[in-house]
C-alpha positions as YAML, in Angstrom:
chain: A
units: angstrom
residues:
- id: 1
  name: UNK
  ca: [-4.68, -5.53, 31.36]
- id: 2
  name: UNK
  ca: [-2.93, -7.45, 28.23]
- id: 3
  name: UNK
  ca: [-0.26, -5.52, 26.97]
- id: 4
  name: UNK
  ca: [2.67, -6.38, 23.94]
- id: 5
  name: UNK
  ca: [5.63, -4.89, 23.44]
- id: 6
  name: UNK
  ca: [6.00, -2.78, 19.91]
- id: 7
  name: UNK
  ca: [8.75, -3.37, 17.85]
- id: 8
  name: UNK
  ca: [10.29, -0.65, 15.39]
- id: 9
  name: UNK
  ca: [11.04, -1.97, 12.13]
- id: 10
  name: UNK
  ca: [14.51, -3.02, 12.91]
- id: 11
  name: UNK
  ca: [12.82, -5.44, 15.26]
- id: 12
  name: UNK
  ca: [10.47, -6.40, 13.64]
- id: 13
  name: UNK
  ca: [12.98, -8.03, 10.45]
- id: 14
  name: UNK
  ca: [14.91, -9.40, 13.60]
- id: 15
  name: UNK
  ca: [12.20, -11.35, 14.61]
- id: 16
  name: UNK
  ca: [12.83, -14.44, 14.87]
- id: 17
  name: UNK
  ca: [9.13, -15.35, 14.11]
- id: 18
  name: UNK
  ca: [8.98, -13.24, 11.21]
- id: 19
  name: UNK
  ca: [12.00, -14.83, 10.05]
- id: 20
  name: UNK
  ca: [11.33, -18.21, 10.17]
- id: 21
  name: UNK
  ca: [7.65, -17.82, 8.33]
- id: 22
  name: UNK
  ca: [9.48, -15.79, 5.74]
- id: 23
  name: UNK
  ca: [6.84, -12.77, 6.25]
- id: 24
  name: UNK
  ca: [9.50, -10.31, 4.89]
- id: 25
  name: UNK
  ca: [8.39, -8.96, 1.78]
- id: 26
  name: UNK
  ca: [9.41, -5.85, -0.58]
- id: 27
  name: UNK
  ca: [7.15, -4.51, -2.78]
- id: 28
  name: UNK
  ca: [8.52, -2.59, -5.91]
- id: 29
  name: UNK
  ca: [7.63, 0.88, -7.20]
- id: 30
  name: UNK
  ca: [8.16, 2.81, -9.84]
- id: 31
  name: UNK
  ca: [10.92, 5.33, -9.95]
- id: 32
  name: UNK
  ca: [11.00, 5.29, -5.83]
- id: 33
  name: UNK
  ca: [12.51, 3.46, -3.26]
- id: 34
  name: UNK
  ca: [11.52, -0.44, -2.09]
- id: 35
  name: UNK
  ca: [9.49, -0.70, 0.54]
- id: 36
  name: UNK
  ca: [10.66, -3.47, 2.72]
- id: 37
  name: UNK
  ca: [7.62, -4.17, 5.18]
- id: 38
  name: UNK
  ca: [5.77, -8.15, 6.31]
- id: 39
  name: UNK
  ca: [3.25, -9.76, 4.38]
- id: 40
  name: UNK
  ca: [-0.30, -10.31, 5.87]
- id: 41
  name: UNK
  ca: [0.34, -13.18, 8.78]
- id: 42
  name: UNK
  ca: [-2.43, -15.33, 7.19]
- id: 43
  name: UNK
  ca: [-1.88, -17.69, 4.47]
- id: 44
  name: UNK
  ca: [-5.34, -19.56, 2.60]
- id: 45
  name: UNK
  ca: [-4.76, -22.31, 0.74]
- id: 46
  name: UNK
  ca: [-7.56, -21.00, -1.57]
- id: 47
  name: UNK
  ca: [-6.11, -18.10, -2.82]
- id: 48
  name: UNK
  ca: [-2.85, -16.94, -4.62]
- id: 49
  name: UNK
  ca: [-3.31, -13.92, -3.76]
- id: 50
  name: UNK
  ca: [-0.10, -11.52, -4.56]
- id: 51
  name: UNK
  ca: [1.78, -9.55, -2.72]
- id: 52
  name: UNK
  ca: [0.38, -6.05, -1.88]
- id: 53
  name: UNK
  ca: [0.36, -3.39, -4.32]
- id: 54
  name: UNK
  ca: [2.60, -0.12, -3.72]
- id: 55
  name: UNK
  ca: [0.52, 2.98, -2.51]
- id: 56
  name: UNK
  ca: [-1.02, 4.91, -5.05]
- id: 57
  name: UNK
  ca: [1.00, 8.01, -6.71]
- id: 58
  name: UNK
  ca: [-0.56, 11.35, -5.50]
- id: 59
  name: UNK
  ca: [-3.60, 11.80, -7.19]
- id: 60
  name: UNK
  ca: [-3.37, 8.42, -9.12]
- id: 61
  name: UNK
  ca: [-7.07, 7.71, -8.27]
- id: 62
  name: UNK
  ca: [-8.27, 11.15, -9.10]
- id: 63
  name: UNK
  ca: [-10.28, 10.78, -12.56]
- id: 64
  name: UNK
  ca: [-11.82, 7.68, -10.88]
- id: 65
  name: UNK
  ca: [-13.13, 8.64, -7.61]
- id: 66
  name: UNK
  ca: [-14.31, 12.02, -9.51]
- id: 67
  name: UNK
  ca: [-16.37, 10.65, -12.19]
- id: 68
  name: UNK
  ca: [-17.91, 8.38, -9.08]
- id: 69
  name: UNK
  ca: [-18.74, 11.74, -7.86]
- id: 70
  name: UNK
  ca: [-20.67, 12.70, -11.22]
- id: 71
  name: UNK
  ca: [-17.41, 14.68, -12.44]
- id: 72
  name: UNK
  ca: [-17.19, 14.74, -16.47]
- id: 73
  name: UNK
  ca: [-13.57, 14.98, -18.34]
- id: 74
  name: UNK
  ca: [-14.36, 18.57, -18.97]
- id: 75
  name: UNK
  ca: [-14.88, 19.40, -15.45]
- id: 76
  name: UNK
  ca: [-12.23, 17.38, -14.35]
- id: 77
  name: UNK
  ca: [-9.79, 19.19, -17.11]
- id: 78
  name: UNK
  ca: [-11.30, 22.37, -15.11]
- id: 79
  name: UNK
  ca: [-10.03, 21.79, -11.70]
- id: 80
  name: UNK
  ca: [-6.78, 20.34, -12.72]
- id: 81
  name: UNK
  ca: [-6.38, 23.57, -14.71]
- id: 82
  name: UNK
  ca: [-7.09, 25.53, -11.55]
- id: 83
  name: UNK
  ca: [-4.86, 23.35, -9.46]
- id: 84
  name: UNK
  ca: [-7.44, 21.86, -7.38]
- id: 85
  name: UNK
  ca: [-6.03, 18.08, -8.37]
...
């Protein structure tokens, strides 16, 4: 059976893999703490594609995913008043 160890964190900035490709990365948020993490391990010379956006802010997607769902602004105004979002 193929088996890997797992690394926490710590190990995984010691690496001296990650290290060497430079996969550390640290992606800035508003008003909150870095997030130090790796980049994605794959590099395409076709793309320049930037490093990942922070998570979304709870509820940041809200209005969008609800007018997906057929929600209007009044509706929407409705459950925020109710504290459903």
């Amino acid at each position: 059976m193929p088996h890997t160890p797992v690394y926490n964190l710590k190990e995984v900035f010691d690496d001296p893999q990650v290290q060497h490709m430079g996969m550390q990365i640290q992606i800035e948020r508003k008003n909150k703490p870095t997030i130090r993490t790796v980049k994605f391990p794959l590099d395409y010379s076709d793309t320049n594609a930037p490093h990942p956006l922070p998570p979304p802010e709870l509820g940041e997607h809200n209005g969008e995913f609800l007018k997906a769902l057929g929600y209007d602004d009044k509706a929407m105004a409705e459950l925020k008043e109710k504290g459903v979002i």
